[in-house]
C-alpha positions in Angstrom: -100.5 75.2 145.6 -99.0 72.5 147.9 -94.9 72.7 147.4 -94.7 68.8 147.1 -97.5 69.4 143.6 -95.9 72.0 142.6 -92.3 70.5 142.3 -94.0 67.9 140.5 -96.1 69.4 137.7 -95.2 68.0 134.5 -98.4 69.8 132.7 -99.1 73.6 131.5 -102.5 75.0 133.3 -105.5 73.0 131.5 -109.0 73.4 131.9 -112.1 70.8 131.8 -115.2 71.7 131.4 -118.2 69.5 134.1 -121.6 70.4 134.1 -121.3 74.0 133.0 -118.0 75.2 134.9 -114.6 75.1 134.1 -112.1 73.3 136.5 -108.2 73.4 136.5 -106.0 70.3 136.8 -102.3 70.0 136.6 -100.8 66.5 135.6 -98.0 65.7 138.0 -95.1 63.1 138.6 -96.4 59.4 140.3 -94.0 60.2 142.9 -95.7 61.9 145.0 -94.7 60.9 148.9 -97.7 58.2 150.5 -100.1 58.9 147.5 -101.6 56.0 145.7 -101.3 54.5 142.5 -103.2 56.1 139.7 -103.1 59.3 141.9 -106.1 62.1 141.2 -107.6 64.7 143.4 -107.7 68.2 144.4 -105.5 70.5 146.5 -107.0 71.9 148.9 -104.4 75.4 148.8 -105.8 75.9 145.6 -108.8 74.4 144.5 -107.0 72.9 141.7 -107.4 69.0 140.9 -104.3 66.9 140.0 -103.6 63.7 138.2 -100.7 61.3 138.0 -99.3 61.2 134.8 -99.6 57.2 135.2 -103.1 57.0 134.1 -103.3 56.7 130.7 -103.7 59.7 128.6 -106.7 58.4 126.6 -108.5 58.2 129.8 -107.3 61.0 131.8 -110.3 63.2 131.3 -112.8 60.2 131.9 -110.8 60.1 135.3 -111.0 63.7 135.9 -114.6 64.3 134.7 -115.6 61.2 138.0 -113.6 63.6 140.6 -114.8 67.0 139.5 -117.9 65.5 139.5 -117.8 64.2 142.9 -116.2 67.3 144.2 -117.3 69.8 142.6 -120.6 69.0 141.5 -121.8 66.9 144.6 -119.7 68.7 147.0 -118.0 65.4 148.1 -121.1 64.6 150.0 -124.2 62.3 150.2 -124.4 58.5 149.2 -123.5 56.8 146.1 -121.8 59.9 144.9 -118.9 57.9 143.5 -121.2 55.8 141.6 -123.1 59.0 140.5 -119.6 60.4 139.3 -118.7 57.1 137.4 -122.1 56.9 135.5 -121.3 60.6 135.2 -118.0 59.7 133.5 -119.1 56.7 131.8 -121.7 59.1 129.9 -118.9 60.8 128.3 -116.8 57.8 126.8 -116.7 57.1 123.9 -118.6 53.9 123.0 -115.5 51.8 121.5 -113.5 52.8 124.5 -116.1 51.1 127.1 -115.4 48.0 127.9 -111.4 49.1 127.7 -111.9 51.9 129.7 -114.3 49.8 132.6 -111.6 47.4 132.9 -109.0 50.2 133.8 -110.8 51.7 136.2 -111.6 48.4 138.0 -107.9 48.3 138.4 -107.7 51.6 139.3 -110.6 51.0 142.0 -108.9 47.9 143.2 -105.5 49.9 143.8 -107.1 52.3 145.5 -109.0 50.0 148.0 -106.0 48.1 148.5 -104.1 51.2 149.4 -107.1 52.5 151.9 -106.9 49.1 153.3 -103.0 49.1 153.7 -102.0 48.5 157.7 -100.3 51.8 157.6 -103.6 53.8 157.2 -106.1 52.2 159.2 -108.0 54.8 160.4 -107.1 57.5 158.3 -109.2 56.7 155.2 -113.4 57.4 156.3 -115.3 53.8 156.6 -118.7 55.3 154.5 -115.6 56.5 152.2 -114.5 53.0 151.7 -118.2 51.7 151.5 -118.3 54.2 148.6 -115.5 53.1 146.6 -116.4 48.7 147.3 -120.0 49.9 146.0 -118.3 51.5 142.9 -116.0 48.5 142.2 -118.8 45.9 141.9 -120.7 48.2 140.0 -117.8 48.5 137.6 -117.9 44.6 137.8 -121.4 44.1 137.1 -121.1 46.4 133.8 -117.9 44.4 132.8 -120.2 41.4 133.0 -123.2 42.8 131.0 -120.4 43.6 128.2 
């Protein structure tokens, strides 16, 4: 694993199950150097995904379930995948969490974009990436409004 995740797990080894295979995620410390708020992915050393231990615990596994989705399922590629992980996600919360749950991730999304869109980075962050994630954040909008 990456030295700068490791000096930062705050979690024991846990597992998640998506679509029939088990992956491993770590929680880890916010501060992780240049990442951005309500940090999740995967390290590429080791395959495993992380999460910041700012996104709420309730949801963590909602959050989780959208990346190993994405990653591991759709391989990271193709259009819409992002979307295809959040209906993916959405399909496993619970019913009373919904609308609670929408609304946190549109903040999540809107921290993420405004991260990618941060002087500092231009360039770095794929445009069809950041296509990805605008098409995600007004389909989290249009479900807000339909609830």
């Amino acid at each position: 694993m990456n030295p700068a995740l490791r000096e930062r797990i705050l979690s024991r080894h846990q597992t998640l199950c998506v679509e029939g295979r088990e992956y491993g995620y770590f929680v880890i410390q916010r501060s992780l150097p240049g990442a951005p708020r309500f940090f999740v992915g995967r390290d590429e050393t080791s395959g495993y995904f992380i999460i910041s231990d700012e996104i709420k615990g309730e949801f963590r596994e909602l959050v989780l379930r959208h990346e190993m989705f994405e990653i591991g399922v759709l391989g990271g590629h193709g259009q819409n995948r992002c979307q295809s992980a959040l209906f993916y996600e959405l399909a496993h919360c619970p019913h009373q969490l919904l609308r609670d749950y929408l609304a946190y991730r549109l903040d999540m999304i809107q921290h993420l974009i405004a991260w990618v869109d941060d002087p500092q980075r231009v360039g770095q962050y794929p445009a069809e990436r950041r296509r990805e994630i605008e098409r995600t954040l007004r389909r989290i909008k249009n479900l807000l409004a339909t609830r």
